[in-house]
C-alpha positions in Angstrom: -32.6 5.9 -10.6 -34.0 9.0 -9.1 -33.3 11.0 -12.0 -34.4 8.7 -14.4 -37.6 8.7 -12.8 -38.0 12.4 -12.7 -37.0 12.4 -16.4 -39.5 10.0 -17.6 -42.4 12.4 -15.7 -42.8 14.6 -18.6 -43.2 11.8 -21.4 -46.4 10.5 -19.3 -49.7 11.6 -20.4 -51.9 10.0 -18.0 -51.4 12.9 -15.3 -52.4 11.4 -11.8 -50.0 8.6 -13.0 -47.2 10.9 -13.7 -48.1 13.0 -10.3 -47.4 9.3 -8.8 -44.0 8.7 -10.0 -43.2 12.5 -9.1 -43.7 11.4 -5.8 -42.4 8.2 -5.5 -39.2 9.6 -7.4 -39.2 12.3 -4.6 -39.5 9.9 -1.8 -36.8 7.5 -3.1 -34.5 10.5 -3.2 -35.3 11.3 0.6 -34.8 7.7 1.9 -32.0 7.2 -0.2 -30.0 10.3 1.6 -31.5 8.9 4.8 -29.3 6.0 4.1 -26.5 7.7 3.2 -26.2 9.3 6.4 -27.2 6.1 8.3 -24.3 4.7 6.9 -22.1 7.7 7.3 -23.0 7.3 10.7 -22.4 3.6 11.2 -19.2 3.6 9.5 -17.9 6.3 12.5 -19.1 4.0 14.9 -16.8 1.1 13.4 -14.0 2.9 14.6 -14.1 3.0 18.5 -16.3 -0.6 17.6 -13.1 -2.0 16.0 -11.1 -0.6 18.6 -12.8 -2.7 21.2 -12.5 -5.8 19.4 -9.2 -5.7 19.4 -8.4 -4.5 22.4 -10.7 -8.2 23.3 -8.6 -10.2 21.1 -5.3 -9.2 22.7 -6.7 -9.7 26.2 -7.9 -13.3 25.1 -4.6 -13.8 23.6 -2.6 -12.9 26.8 -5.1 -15.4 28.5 -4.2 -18.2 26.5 -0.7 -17.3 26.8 -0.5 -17.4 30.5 -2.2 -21.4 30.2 0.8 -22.2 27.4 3.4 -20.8 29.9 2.1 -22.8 32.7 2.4 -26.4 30.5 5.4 -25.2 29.6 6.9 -25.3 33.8 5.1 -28.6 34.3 6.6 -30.1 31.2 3.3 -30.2 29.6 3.8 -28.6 25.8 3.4 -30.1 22.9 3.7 -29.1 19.3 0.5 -29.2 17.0 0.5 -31.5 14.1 2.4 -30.0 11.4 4.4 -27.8 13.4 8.0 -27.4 12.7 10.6 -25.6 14.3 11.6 -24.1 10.9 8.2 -23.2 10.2 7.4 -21.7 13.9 10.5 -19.7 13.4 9.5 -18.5 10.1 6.4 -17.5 10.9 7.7 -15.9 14.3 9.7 -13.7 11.9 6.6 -12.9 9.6 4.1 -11.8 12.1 6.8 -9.9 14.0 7.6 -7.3 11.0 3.3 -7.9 10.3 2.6 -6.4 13.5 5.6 -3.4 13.6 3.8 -2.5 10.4 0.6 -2.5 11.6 1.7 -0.6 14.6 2.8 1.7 12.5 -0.3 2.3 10.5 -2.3 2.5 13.4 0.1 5.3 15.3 0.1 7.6 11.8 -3.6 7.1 11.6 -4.4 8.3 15.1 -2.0 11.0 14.9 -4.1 12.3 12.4 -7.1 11.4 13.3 -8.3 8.9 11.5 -10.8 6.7 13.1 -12.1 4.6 11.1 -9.0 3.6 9.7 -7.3 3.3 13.0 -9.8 0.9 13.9 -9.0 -0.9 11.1 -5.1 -0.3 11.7 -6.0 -2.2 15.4 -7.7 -5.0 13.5 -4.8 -5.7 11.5 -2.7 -5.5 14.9 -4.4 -8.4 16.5 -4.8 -10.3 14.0 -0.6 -10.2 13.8 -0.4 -10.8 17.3 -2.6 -13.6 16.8 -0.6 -15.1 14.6 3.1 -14.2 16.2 1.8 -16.0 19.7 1.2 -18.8 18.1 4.1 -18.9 16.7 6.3 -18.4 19.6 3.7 -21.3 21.3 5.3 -23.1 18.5 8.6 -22.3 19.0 8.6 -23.0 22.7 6.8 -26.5 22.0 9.4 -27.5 20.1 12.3 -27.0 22.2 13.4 -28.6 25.0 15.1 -26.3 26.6 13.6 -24.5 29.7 15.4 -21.4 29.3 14.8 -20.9 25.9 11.4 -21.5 25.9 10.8 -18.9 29.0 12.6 -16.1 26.7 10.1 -16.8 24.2 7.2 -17.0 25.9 8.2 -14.2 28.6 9.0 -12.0 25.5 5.9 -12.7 23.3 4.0 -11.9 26.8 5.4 -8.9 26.8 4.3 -7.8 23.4 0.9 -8.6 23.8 0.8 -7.0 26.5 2.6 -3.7 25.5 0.6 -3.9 22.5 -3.1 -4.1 24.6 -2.0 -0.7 26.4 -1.0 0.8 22.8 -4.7 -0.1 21.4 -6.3 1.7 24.7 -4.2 4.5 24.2 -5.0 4.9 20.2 -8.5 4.5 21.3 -8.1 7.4 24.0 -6.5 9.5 21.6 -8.2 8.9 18.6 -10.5 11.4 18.7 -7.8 13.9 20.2 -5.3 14.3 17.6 -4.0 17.3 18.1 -3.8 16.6 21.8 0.1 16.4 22.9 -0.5 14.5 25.8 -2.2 11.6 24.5 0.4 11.6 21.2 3.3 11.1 24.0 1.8 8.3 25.7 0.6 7.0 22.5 4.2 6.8 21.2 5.6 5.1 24.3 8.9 6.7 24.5 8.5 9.2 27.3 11.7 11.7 27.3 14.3 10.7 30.0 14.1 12.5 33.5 17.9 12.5 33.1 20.1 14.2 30.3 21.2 13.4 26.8 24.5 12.2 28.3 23.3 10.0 31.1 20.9 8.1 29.0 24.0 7.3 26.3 25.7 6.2 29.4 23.4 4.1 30.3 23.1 2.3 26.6 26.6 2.4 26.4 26.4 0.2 29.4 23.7 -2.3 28.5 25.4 -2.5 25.0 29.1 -3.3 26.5 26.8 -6.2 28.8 25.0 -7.3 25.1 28.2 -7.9 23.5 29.4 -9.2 26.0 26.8 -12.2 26.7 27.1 -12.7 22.8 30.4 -13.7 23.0 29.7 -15.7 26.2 27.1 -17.4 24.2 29.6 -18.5 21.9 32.5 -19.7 23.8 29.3 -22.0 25.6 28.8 -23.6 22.2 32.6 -25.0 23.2 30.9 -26.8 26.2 27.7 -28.6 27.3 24.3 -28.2 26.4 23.6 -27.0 29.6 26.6 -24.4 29.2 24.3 -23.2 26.1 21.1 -23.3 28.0 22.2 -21.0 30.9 24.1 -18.8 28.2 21.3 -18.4 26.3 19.8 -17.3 29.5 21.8 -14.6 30.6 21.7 -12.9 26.9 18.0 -13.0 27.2 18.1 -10.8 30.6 21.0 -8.6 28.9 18.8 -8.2 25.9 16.1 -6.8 28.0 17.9 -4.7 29.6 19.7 -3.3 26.8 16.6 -2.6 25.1 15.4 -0.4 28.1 18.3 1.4 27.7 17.7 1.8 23.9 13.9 2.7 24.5 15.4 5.7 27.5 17.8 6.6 24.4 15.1 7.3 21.8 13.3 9.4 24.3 16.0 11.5 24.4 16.1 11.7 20.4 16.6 15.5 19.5 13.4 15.1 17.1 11.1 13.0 15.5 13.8 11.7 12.6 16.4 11.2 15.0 13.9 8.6 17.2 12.4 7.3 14.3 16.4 6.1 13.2 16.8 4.5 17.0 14.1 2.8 17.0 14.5 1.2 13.6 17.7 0.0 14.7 16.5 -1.2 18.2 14.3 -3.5 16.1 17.0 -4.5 13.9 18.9 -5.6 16.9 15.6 -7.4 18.3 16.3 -9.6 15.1 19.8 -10.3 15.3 19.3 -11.5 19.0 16.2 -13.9 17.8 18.7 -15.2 15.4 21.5 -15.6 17.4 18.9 -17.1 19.9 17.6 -19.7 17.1 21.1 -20.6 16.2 21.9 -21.4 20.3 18.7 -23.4 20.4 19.7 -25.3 16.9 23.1 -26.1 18.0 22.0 -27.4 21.7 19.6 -30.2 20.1 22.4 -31.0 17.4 25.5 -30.6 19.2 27.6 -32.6 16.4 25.7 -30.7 13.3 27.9 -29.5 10.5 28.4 -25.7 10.4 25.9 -24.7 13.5 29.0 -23.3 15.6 30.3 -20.8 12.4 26.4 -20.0 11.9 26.3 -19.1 16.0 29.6 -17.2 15.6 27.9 -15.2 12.7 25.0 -14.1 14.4 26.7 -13.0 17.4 29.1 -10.8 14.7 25.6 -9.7 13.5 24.4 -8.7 16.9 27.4 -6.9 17.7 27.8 -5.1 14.2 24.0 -3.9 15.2 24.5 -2.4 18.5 28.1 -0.5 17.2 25.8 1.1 14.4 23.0 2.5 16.9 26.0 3.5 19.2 27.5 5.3 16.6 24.2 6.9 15.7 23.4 7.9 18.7 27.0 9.1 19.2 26.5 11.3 15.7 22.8 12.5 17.7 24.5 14.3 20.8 24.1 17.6 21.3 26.4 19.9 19.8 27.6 16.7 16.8 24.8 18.9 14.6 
């Protein structure tokens, strides 16, 4: 438009009129790169802005959390209209891979220092978690069972609340991305205070206990539903403690490849235990359901099959196997 203006000056012969749109050609130029870098401007702001608004929706979400874990202990929860455990499940699944992905976007933004986008990468992370704690609200509605419904709820807790201290640390760090420090605690896998060996020890451990309550879980489906229940119960607490074990083991990866490798396969076996979980719950409300028992022995077989592969890898990792 500028340009055109300026070009049409010459053709006018009426010269205080031409003089005019000289001017007003000149000025539109100088307001229009005023509010270019305006908007420069306000688009770096969106960053740390975005940041902060996620960082809100998380907290909220933890808030309302704590209220759907307390009608859960007094017996209180009740499904929404619509909900299904199918669907719950389903959806549990979806915002679960929704938010590693966005959590991953956000981490590779930061790391190079990408505001903006990382602020949109923390957008996209609450709005998953938004979505996967309603769906474990969902899940844990729709079962009966007090022991399934604390893993849930006590593990989607945990996420959000993992995930609030990831968003303050992108924020910290997103203007420092060359800054070690903040990249470490960004990345949430501090290296071990022990060795290489202790830390495969340890994961061995947890592993043998894994396996372990997997096939106690199974042998339960021989029994009561209250067999189940407190099975299901004690592969939760092995679960969490494996997965300590397996977070200690990544620290101790011997480079960025190597942890990237553990931790893909730590959330690999976070899926095989949700399944193996679902297919516990399933077969406690239908005891007498065709196939529910082979599908449980299945899943355990897929947990199991999980953990040997990240043992093997991390076997294949050790020092001197290179």
């Amino acid at each position: 438009m500028v340009a055109a203006a300026k070009a049409s000056v010459p053709t006018i012969q009426d010269q205080a009129s031409a003089m005019q749109l000289s001017q007003c050609a000149k000025n539109l130029g100088t307001a229009l790169a005023e509010l270019r870098t305006a908007a420069q401007k306000a688009q770096e702001a969106c960053g740390p802005l975005e940041m902060d608004s996620a960082l809100s929706v998380v907290q909220n979400l933890e808030r309302d959390l704590q209220e759907v874990k307390a009608a859960a202990r007094d017996g209180k929860l009740k499904p929404l209209p619509g909900e299904t455990m199918e669907k719950c499940a389903q959806d549990l699944g979806n915002s679960t891979k929704a938010v590693s992905s966005a959590i991953a976007q956000l981490l590779g933004e930061v790391a190079q220092g990408n505001e903006n986008y990382a602020g949109i990468a923390a957008r996209d992370v609450a709005g998953g978690l938004r979505s996967l704690a309603q769906a474990a609200r969902g899940v844990a509605a729709l079962t009966s069972d007090p022991a399934v419904q604390a893993i849930v709820l006590d593990t989607a807790s945990d996420v959000l609340d993992k995930a609030s201290s990831l968003i303050e640390e992108a924020k910290k760090a997103a203007g420092r991305p060359g800054d070690p420090e903040s990249q470490q605690r960004l990345a949430q896998l501090p290296p071990s205070t022990g060795t290489f060996q202790e830390a495969q020890s340890r994961l061995n451990e947890a592993a043998a206990g894994l396996n372990q309550a997997a096939t106690e879980l199974v042998q339960a489906s021989r029994g009561t539903p209250q067999d189940l229940a407190r099975a299901s119960g004690r592969f939760g607490q092995d679960f969490s403690t494996f997965l300590e074990a397996g977070v200690e083991m990544a620290g101790q990866a011997p480079s960025q490849e190597d942890r990237a490798q553990v931790v893909s396969n730590l959330k690999g076996i976070s899926m095989s235990s949700s399944k193996l979980l679902l297919a516990a719950k399933a077969l406690s409300t239908d005891p007498a359901a065709p196939n529910l028992k082979s599908q449980l022995a299945a899943a355990a077989r897929a947990v199991t099959d999980s953990i040997n592969q990240l043992i093997t890898m991390c076997t294949q990792q050790a020092p001197g196997q290179k």
